[in-house]
C-alpha positions in Angstrom: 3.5 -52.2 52.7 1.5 -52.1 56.1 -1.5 -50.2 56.1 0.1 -47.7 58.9 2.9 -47.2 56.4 0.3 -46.4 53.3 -1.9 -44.3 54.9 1.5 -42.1 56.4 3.2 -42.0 52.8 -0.4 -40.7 51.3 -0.8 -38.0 53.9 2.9 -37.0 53.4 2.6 -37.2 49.2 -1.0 -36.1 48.8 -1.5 -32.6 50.6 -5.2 -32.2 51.2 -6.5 -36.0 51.2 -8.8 -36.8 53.8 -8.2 -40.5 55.1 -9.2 -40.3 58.6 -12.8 -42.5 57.6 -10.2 -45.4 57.3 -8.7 -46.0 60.5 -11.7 -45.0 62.8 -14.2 -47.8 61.6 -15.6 -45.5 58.3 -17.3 -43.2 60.5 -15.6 -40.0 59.6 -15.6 -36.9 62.7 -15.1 -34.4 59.8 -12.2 -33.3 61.8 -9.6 -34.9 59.5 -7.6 -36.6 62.5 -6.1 -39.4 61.7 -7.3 -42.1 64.1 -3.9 -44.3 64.1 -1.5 -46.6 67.1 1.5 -45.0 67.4 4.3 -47.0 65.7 6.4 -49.3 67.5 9.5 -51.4 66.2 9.5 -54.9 67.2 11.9 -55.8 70.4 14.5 -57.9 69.0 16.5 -60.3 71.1 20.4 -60.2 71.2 22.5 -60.3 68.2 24.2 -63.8 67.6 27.9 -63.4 67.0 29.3 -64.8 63.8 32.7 -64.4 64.4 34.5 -65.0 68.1 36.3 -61.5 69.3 39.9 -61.1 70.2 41.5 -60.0 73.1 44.8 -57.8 73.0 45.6 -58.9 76.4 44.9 -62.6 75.8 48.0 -64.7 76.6 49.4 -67.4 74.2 49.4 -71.0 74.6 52.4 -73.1 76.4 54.2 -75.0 73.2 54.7 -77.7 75.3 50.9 -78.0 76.9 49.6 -77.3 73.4 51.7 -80.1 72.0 50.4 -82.4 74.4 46.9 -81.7 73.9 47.1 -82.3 70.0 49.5 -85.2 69.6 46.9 -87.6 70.2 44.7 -86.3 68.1 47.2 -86.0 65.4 48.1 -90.2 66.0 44.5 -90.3 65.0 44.2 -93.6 62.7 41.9 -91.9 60.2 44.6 -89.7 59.1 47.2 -92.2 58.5 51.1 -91.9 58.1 52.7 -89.0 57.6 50.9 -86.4 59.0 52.6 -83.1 59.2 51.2 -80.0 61.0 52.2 -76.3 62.5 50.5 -73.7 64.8 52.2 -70.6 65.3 50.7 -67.7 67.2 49.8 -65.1 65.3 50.8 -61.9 67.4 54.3 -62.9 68.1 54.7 -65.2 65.4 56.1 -67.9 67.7 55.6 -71.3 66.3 53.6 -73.5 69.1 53.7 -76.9 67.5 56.0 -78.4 64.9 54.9 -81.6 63.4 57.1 -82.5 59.8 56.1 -78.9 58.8 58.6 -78.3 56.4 58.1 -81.8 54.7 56.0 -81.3 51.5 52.8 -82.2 51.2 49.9 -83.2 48.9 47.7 -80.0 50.0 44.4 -80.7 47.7 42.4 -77.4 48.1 44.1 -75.5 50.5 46.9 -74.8 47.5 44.0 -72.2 46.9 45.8 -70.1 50.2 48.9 -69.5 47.4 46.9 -68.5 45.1 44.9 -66.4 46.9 48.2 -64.7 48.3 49.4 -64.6 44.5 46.3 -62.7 43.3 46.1 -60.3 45.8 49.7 -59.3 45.7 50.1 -59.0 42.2 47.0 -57.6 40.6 45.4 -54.9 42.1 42.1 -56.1 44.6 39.7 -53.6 42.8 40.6 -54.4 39.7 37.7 -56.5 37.2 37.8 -58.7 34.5 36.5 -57.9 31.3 34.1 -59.9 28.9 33.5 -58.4 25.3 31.5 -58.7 22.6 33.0 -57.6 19.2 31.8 -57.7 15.0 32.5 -60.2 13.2 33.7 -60.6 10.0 30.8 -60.6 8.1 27.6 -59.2 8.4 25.3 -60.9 11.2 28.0 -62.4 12.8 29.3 -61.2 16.7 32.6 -62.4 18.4 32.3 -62.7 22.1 36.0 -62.1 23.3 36.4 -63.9 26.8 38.6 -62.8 29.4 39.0 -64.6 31.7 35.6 -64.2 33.8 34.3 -67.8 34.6 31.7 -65.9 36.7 30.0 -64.4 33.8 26.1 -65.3 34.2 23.3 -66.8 32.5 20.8 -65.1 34.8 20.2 -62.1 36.8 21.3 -62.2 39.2 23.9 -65.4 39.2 23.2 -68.0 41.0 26.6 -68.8 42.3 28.4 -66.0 42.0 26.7 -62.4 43.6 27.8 -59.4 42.1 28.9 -61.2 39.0 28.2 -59.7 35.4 25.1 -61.1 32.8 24.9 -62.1 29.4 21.6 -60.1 29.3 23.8 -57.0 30.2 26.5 -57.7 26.9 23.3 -58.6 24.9 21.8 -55.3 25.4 24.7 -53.2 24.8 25.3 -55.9 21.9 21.5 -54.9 19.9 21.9 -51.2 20.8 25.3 -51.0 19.2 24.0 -53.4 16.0 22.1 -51.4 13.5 18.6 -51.6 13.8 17.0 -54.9 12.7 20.3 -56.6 12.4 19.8 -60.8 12.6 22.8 -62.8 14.6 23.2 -65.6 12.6 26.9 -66.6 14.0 28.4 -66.4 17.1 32.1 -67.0 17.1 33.7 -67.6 20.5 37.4 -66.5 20.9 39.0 -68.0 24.1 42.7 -67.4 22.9 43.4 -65.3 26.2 44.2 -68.4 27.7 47.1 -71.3 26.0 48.0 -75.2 26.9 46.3 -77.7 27.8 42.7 -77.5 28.9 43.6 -79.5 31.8 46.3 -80.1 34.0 49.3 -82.8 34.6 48.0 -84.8 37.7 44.1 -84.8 36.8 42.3 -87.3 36.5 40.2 -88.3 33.4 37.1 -88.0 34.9 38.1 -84.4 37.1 37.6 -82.4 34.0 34.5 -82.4 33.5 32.5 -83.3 36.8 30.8 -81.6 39.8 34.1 -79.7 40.7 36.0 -79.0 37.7 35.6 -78.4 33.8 38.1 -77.7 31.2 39.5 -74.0 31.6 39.2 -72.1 29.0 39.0 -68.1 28.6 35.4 -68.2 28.1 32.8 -69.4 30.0 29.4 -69.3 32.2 28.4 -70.0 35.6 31.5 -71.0 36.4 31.2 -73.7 33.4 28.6 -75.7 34.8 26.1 -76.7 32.3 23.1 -74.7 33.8 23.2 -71.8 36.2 23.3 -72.8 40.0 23.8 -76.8 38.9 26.8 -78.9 40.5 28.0 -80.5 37.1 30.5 -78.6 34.9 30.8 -78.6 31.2 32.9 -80.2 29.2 32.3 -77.3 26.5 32.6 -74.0 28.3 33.2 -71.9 25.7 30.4 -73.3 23.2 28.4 -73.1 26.1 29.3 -69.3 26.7 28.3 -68.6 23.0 25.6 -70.6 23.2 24.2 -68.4 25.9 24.8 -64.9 24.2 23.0 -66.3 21.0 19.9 -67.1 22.9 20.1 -63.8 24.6 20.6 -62.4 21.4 17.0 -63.6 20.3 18.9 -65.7 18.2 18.9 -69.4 19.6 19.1 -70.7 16.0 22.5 -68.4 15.3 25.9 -71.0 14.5 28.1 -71.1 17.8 31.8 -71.9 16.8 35.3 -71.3 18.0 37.4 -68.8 16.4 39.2 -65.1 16.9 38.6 -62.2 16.8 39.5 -59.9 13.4 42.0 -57.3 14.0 40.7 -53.9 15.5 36.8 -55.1 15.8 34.3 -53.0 16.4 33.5 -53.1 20.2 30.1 -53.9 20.8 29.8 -54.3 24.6 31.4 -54.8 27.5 31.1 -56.4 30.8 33.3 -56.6 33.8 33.9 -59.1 36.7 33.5 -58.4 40.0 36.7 -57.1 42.3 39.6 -59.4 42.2 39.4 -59.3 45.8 35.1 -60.7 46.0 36.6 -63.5 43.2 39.3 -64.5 45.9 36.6 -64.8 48.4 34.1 -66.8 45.9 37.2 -69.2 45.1 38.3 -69.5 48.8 35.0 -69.7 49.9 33.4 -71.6 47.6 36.9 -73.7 46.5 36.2 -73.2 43.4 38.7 -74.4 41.0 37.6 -73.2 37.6 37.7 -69.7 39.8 41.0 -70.5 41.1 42.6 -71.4 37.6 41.3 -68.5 36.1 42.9 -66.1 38.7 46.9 -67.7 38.7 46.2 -67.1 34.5 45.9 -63.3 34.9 48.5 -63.2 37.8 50.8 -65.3 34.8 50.0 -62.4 32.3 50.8 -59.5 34.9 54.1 -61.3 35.5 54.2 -61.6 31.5 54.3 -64.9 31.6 51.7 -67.8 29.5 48.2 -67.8 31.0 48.2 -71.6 31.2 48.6 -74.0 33.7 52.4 -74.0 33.8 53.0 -70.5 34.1 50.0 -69.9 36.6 52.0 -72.2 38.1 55.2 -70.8 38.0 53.6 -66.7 38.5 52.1 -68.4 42.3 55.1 -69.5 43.3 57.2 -66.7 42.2 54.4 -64.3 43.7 54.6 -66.0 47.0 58.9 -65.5 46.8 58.3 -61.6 45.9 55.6 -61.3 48.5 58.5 -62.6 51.5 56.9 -66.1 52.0 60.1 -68.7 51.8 58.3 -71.0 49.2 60.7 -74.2 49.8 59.2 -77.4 48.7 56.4 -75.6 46.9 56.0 -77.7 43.7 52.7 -76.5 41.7 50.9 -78.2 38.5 48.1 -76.2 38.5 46.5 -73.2 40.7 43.4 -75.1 42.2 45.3 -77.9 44.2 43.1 -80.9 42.3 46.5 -82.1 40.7 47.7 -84.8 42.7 51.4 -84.0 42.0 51.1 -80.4 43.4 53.7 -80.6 46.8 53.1 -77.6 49.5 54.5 -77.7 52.6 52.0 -77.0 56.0 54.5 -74.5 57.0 54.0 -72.5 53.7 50.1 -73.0 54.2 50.4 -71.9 57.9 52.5 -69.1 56.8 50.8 -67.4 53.9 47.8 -67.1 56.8 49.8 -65.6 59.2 51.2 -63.2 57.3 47.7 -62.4 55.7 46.5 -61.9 59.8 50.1 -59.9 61.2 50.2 -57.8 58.0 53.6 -58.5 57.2 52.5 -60.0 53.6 51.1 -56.7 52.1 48.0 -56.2 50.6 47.0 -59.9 51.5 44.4 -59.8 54.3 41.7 -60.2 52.1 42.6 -63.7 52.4 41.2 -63.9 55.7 37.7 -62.5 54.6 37.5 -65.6 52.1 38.0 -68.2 54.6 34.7 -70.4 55.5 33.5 -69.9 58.8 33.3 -73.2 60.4 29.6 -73.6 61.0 28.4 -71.2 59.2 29.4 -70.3 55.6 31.4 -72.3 52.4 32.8 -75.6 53.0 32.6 -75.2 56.2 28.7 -74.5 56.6 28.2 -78.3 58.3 31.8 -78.6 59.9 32.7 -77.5 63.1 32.6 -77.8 66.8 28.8 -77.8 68.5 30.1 -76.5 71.7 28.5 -73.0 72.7 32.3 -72.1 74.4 34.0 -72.2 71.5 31.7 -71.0 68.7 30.6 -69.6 66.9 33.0 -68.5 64.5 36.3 -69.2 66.4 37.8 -71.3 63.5 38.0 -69.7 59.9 40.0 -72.1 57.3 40.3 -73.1 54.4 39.5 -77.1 53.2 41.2 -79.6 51.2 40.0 -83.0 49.8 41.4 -85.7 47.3 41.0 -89.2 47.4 43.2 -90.3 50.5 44.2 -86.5 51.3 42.8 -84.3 53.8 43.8 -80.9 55.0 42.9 -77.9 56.6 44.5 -74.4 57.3 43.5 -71.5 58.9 43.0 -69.9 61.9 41.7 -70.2 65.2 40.6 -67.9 68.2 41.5 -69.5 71.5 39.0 -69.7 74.5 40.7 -66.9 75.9 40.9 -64.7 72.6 44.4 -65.0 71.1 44.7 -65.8 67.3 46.4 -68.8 65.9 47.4 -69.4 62.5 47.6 -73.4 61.7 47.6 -76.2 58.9 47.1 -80.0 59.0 48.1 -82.0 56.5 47.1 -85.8 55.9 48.1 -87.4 52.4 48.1 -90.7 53.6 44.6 -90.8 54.7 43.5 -93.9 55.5 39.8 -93.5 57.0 36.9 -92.5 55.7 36.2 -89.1 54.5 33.6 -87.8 57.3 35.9 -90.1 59.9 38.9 -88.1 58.7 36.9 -84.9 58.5 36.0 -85.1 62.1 39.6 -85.3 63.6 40.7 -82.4 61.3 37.6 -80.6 62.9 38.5 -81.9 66.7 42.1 -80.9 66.1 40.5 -77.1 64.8 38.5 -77.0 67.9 40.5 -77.6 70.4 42.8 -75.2 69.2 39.5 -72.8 69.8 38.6 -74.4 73.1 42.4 -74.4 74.8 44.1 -72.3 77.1 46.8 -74.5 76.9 48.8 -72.5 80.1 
């Protein structure tokens, strides 16, 4: 606190104190005026914009200019056979480019659009997901009961995931509810919310764990990474979850095992998520695929179906049917996309955007808010264009990156303000990642940059 602001909330708060001997030099008047530069607020220069404007005037590309421009791009080398893409425009829902649209695809991360769409059309956005902590069956023993929160966090606040709920939270409700002086000596975690397999057909062995993925189970931390804000994922999440409940617990020495819950348990705290709509964000922003497994289980058990990797499966793609999106050729192993045998067509990625941005898939525009900007935010924070005209902010979309696949879908605000929805889909990558990368970015911006007329 400046001086200027002290010496005003003292005059304000303390009535009769004299202070004017410490702003003219110490040599008090006696008058009690307070010797003091008027305040001034710095001059700030313009705003910077983070995201382009549209323009409800703005007229839409030619097809036929538009398909000019990007066909060379899209014969790029670096993305090999088999590319397939689509533009439409977004106001009139014309599609401006057509490129094998409808054949499916490997789509890596951008599968995460589906379930996105799935999430926010079946559970409701403000709804949270809820951790608890329950007695066990004996004396000095605590169950924590996950739910499906991967977000849950080790420190306050998380590291990864803002807005996300704390251990130290559950612990404190945990030793008010406990009668005084009563030692943890077992924590017993119970992850049965979630069934199957702990990871998915189309995996690799060494996806689960790594820097991107962990096995995904009911309960964990930090997004299962083995310390808060670390790349590297667990291989134990729900050891690691009781783990960290024990030590804020006092107890680091209690026994951490895997277990239930007994019949009608005492509640002994309770924590709760974020909005389903902020843990769309984090996934799509983020691409987080612990996140993204997590969600298509609890849009499985809306749709009473089993939270595991199959029926998150099967709840996506029937949430996309229910929601109006003509899901032909969707073929999902898991919710994330990092199962190589997952099959999505670009159209269906192209579309699930579009009708996120026209409205005409209800209740999914939150989608849009998740997106990384390019330049700015997510995956996207070093990827974009560098040219003043068409940033910043003019392309919003969502990644996608296994070995020899690379993709991108989103959309993009034309030099002359009109919004496109698009997807580009390369499974049979053949050049180098950042090679590959930067068409898929030249291909984003000069959808930004054309007038195409």
């Amino acid at each position: 606190m400046t001086m200027l602001v002290l010496a005003v909330v003292l005059l304000l708060a303390g009535g009769g104190m004299a202070l004017a001997g410490v702003f003219d030099g110490g040599g008090g008047t006696g008058s009690g005026a307070v010797a003091a530069d008027e305040p001034r607020l710095p001059e700030l220069g313009d705003a910077t914009p983070v995201l382009a404007s549209l323009s409800e005037d703005a007229p839409a590309p030619d097809p036929d200019v538009l398909t000019g421009v990007l066909t060379p791009l899209l014969a790029a080398p670096a993305l090999g056979a088999g590319v397939s893409a689509v533009v439409t425009d977004v106001a009139s829902g014309d599609v401006l480019l057509d490129r094998d649209a409808s054949d499916p695809a490997t789509p890596a991360s951008t599968a995460k659009l589906l379930t996105a769409v799935a999430a926010l059309t079946t559970l409701d956005p403000s709804d949270t997901l809820e951790t608890t902590v329950v007695a066990g069956a004996t004396p000095g023993e605590v169950v924590l009961v996950g739910g499906g929160d991967p977000t849950l966090s080790r420190t306050a606040p998380s590291q990864t995931y803002p807005g996300a709920p704390t251990v130290a939270e559950l612990a404190t409700q945990v030793v008010a509810a406990l009668p005084a002086g009563t030692p943890v000596t077992r924590v017993v975690v119970d992850s049965s919310l979630f069934s199957g397999p702990l990871t998915a057909t189309g995996w690799g062995p060494a996806d689960a764990p790594s820097s991107y993925a962990a096995p995904v189970t009911a309960s964990a931390v930090d997004g299962a990474r083995v310390s808060p804000g670390s790349q590297a994922r667990s291989g134990q999440p729900g050891l690691d979850a009781g783990s960290a409940l024990a030590d804020a617990l006092g107890a680091p020495g209690a026994t951490i095992v895997l277990g239930q819950a007994p019949d009608g348990a005492e509640t002994l705290g309770t924590v709760r998520s974020a909005s389903i709509a902020r843990l769309v964000e984090q996934m799509l922003s983020q691409s987080d695929n612990v996140l993204a497994e997590s969600l298509a289980r609890h849009v499985a058990l809306a749709r009473d179906l089993p939270a595991s990797f199959e029926g998150g499966a099967q709840a996506v793609t029937e949430a996309l049917t229910d929601a109006g999106v003509d899901a032909a050729g969707v073929k999902l192993s898991d919710a994330s996309g990092l199962s190589r045998l997952d099959l999505v067509p670009a159209s269906v990625l192209a579309g699930v955007v579009q009708g996120a941005a026209d409205g005409s898939i209800e209740g999914a525009s939150g989608l849009l808010s998740g997106l990384p900007v390019a330049g700015y935010d997510g995956t996207l924070f070093d990827r974009g264009d560098d040219d003043p005209a068409t940033a910043p902010g003019t392309v919003r979309a969502k990644t996608g990156t296994l070995l020899g696949v690379h993709a991108l879908a989103g959309t993009a605000v034309t030099a002359e303000g009109r919004l496109l929805a698009f997807a580009v889909v390369a499974d049979g990558a053949t050049g180098s990642e950042a090679a590959t990368e930067a068409v898929l970015d030249d291909i984003a911006a000069t959808l930004a940059g054309c007038g195409c007329r």
